[in-house]
N, C-alpha and C positions, 0 to 999 in steps of 0.2 A: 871706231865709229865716232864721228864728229859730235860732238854737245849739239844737239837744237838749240837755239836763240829765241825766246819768245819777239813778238810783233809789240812794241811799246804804244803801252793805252795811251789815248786821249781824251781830255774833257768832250765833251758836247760843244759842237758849235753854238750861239746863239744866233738867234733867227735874224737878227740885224745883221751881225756879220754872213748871214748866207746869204742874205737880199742886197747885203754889200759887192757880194762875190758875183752873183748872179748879173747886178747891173753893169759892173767892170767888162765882164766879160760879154755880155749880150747884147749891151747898149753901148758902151765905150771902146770895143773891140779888143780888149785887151787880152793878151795869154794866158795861160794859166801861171806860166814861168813868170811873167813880168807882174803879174797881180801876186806872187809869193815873195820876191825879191827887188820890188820896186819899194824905194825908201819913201817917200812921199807920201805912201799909201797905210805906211806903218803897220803892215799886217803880218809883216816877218815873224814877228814875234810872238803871234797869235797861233800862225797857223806852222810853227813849228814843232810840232809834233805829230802834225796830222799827214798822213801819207798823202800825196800827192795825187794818188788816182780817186782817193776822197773829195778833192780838192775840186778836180777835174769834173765827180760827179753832181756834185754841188752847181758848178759853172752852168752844167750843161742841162738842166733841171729847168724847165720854162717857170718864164717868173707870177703865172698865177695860178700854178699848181699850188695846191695848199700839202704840205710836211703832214706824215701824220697817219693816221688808220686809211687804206686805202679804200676801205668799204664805207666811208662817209659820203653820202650825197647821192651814194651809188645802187638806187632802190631793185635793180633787178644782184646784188650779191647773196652771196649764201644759196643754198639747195632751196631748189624750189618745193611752192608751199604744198603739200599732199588734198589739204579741203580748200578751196581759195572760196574768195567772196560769192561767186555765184551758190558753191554748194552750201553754203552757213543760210541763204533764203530757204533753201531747200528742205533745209535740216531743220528751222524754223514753223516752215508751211508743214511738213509734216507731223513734227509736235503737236501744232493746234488739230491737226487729223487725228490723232490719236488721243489727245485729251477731251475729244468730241465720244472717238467711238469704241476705244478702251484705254482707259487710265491705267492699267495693270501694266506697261510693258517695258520691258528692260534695251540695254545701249543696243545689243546688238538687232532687234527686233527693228529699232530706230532706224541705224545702219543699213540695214538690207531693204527697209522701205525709202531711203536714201538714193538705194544704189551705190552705197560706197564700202561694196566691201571689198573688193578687189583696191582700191583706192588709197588708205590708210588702215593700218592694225586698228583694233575695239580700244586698244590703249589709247592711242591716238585721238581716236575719237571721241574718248571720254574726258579727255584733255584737253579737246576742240569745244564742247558742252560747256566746259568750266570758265572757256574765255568769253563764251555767251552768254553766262551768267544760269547755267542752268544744271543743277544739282538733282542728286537720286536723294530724295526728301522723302521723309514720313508724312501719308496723306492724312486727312483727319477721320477718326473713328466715326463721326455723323454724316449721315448726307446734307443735302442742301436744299431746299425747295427752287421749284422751278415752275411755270408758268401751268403747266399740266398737275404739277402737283397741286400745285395749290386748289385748282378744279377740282383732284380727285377726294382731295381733304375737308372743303367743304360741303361739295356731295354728302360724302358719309357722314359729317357732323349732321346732315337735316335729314339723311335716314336713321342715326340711334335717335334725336328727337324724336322724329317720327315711333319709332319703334316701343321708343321708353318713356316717351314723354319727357317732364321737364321737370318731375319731383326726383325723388327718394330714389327712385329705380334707377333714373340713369345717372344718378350721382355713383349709387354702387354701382356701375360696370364700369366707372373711369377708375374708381376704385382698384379694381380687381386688376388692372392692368400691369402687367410687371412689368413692362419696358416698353417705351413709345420714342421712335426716331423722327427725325424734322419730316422725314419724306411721310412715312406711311404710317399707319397703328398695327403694330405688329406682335404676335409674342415671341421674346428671346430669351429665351436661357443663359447662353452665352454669348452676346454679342461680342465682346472686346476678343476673344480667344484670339484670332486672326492679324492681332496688330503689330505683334513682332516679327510677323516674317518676311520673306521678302518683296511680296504681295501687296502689303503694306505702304512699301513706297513708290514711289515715281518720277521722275525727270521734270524736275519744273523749276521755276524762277522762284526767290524767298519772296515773293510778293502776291504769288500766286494761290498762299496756304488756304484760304477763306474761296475761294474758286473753285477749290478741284476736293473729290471727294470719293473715298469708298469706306463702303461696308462689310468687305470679307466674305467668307462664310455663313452661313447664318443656320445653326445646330439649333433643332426644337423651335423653328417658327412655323407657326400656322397662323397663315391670312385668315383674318376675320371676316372678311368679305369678297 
């Protein structure tokens, strides 16, 4: 059995001598023979080591092709995307739905209010989330007042007036109070109990902390009113 011969390396062309080659041969009409062993042209020397079908490919390469990754420039390469731009509005608009009408819900809930499940895996999607800048964050332990609260809060501050008047008495009932959240006056036992779990958190933007808000559980409360 015959010894195999390996194929003798080459340097790299430089990009001057391939727009050298390219011009000779595209614009000056030259061969690829006569552009290898024309003396004038001095490139014998250069391109003697390079195979000749290299040579040939070089030539034949139009000259405002750019060398190089072929997927530059080239905006439809690669697999196309599973959520494109219209569904990221979508995934968006229904966030704001669901941080209106429950803050409690997890990716896939998201997802299937989406309409994309069949579309991309929850993996996926929760990978889709993080490019929009939106994380399963811990909500905060207090609620928040809101235009109605605020109504219902003053209400009841001018019925204990009402009720206790304005000495001794209704100072001792603010007293006795063991836990009052922003929202309501309520009594809690255990408020916090609810905060580690997954209930806890929620899909929102880091900017959004001071916005969004629940309360858990609430063990041992009885409305005062």
């Amino acid at each position: 059995m015959a010894p195999t011969t390996s194929r003798a390396k080459h340097e790299p062309l430089p990009y001057k001598i391939k727009c050298q080659i390219q011009v000779l041969h595209q614009i000056n009409k030259y061969k690829v023979c006569q552009i290898i062993n024309n003396q004038e042209l001095k490139l014998k020397n250069i391109l003697k080591n390079v195979p000749q079908s290299t040579i040939y490919k070089i030539a034949k390469t139009p000259l405002e092709e750019e060398k190089g990754d072929k997927r530059i420039g080239n905006t439809n390469a690669g697999r196309k995307k599973k959520i494109n731009p219209l569904d990221n509005r979508t995934i968006k608009r229904e966030i704001a739905k669901f941080h209106q009408n429950n803050i409690n819900f997890n990716s896939k809930d998201l997802q299937s209010a989406c309409g994309l499940d069949g579309a991309a895996s929850n993996l996926t999607f929760r990978r889709n989330l993080n490019k929009l800048d939106y994380f399963c964050l811990a909500n905060r332990k207090k609620g928040i007042l809101n235009s109605s609260n605020k109504k219902k809060r003053v209400e009841y501050a001018k019925a204990i007036i009402k009720e206790h008047g304005q000495g001794d008495r209704q100072m001792e009932y603010w007293r006795n109070m063991l836990y009052t959240d922003i929202v309501g006056f309520e009594w809690k036992l255990n408020p916090f109990e609810k905060a580690s779990t997954p209930k806890a958190r929620t899909w929102r933007k880091r900017s959004q902390g001071l916005e969004l808000a629940t309360k858990g559980k609430k063990e041992g409360v009885e409305n005062l009113r």
